[in-house]
Residue frames relative to the residue before (quaternion, step in Angstrom):
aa qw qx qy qz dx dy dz
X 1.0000 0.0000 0.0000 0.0000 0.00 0.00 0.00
X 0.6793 0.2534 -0.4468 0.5241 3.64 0.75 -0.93
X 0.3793 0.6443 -0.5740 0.3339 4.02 0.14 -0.22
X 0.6965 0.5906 -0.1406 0.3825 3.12 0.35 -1.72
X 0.5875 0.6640 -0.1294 0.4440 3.44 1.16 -1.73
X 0.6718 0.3285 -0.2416 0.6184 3.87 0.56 -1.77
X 0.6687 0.5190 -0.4980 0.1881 3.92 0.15 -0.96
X 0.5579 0.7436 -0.1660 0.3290 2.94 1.67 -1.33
X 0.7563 0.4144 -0.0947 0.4973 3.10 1.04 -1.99
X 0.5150 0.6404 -0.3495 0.4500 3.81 1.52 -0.22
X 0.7623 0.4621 -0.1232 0.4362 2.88 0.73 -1.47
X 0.4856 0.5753 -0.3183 0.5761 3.76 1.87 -0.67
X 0.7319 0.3688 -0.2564 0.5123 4.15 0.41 -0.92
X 0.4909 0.5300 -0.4686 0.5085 3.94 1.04 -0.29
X 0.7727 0.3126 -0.1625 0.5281 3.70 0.06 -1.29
X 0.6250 0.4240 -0.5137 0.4071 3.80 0.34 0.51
X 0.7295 0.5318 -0.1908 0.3856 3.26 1.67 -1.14
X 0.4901 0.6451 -0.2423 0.5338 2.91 1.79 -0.44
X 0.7578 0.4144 -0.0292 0.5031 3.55 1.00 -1.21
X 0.6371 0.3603 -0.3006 0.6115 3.26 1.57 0.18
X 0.4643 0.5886 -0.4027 0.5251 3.39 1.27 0.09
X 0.8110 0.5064 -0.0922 0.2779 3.04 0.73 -0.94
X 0.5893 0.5409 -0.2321 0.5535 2.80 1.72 -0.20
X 0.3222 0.6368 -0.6042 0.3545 3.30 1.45 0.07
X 0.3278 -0.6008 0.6119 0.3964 3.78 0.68 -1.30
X 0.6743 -0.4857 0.4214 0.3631 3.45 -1.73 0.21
X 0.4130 0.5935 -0.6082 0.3276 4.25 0.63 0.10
X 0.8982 0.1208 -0.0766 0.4157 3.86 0.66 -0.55
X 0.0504 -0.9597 0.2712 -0.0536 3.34 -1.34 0.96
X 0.4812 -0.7794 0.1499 0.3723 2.99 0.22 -0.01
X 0.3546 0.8272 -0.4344 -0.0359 3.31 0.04 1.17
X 0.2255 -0.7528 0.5168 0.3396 3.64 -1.09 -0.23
X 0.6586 -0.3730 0.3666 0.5411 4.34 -1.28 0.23
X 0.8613 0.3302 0.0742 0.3790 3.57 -1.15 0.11
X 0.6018 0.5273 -0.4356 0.4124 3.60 1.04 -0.33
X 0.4123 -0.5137 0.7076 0.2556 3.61 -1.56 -0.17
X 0.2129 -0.7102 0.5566 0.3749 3.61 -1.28 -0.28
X 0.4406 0.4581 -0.6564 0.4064 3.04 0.25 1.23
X 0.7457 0.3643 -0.4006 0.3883 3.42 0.83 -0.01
X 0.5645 0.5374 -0.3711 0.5048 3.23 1.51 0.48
X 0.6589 0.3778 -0.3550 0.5451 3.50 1.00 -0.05
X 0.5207 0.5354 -0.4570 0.4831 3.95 1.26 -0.24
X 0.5751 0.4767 -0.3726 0.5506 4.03 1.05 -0.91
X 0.5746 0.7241 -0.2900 0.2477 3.83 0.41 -1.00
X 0.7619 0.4227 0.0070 0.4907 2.59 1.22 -2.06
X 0.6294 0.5565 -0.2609 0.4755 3.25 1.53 -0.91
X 0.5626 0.5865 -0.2210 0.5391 3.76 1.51 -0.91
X 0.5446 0.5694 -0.3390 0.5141 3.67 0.68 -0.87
X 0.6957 0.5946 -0.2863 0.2837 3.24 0.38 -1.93
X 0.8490 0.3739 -0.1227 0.3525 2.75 0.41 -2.20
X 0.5248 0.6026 -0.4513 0.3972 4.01 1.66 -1.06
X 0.8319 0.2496 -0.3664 0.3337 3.54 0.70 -1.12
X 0.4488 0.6001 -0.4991 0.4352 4.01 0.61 0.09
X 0.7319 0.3123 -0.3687 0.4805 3.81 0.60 -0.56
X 0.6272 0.3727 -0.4676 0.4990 3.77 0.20 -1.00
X 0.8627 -0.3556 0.3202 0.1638 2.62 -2.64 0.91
X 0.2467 -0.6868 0.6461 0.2236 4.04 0.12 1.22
X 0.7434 0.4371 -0.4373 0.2552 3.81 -0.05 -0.39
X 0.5170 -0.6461 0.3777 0.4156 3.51 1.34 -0.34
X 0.3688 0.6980 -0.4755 0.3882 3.72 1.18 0.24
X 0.8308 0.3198 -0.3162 0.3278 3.59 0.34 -0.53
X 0.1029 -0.9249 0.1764 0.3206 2.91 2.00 -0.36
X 0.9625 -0.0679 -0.0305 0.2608 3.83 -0.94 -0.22
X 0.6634 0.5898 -0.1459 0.4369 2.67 1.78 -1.55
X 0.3798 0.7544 -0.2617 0.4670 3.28 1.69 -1.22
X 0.8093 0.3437 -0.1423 0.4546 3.43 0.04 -1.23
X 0.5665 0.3069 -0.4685 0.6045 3.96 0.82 -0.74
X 0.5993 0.5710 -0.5213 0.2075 3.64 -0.32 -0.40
X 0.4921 0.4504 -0.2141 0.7136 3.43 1.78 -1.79
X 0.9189 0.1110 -0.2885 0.2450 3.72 -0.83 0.20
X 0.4103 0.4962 -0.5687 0.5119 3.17 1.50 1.43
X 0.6258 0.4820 -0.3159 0.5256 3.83 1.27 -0.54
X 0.7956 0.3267 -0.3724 0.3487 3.35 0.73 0.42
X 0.2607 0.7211 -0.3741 0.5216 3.13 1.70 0.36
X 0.8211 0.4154 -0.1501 0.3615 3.33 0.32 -1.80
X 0.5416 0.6812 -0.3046 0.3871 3.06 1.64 -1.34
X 0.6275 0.5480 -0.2218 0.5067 3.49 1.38 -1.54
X 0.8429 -0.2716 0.3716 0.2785 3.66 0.46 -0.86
X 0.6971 0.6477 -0.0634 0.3010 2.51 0.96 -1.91
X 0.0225 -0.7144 0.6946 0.0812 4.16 -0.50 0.48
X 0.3884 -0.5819 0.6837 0.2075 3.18 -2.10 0.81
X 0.2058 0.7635 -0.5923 0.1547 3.81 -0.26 0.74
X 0.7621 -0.5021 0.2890 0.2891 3.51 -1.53 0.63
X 0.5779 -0.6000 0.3507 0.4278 4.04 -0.33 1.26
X 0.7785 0.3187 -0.2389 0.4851 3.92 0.28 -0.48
X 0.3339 0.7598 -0.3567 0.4289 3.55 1.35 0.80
X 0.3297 -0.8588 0.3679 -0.1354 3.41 -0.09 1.58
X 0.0994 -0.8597 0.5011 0.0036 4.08 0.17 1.14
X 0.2907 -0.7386 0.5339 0.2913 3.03 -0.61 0.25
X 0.2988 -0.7544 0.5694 0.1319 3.68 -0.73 0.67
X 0.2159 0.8883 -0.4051 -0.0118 3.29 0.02 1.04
């Protein structure tokens, strides 16, 4: 049952972080020099993973907690949150 409980409460902070990401809307994104977006949605998925496995399965630290872990792991990767019509160079 508590198994059951953390999947629950994991899977509850994924889809808040996901959904609070989203509400940023489309003015900003994520990009990095040289990437693809499959390798931005392979980091994405991998960031998701790891923001909701670390923040607080019980829901005490709640939501923010987690965008915080899966804006530091974005960056950690590379990655920059900058305006949709925002140009990298690819060198």
């Amino acid at each position: 049952m508590k198994t059951q409980w953390i999947v629950v409460a994991s899977a509850l902070v994924a889809c808040g972080l996901a959904v609070g990401c989203a509400s940023l809307g489309d003015s900003y994104v994520w990009k990095r020099p040289c990437a693809t977006d499959a390798q931005r949605e392979a980091d994405k998925q991998a960031c998701l993973a790891q923001s909701a496995g670390i923040a607080d399965p019980s829901g005490t630290t709640g939501v923010e907690y987690a965008q915080d872990l899966f804006r530091e792991c974005m960056e950690g990767r590379g990655w920059q949150r900058v305006p949709a019509g925002t140009s990298l160079a690819c060198e």
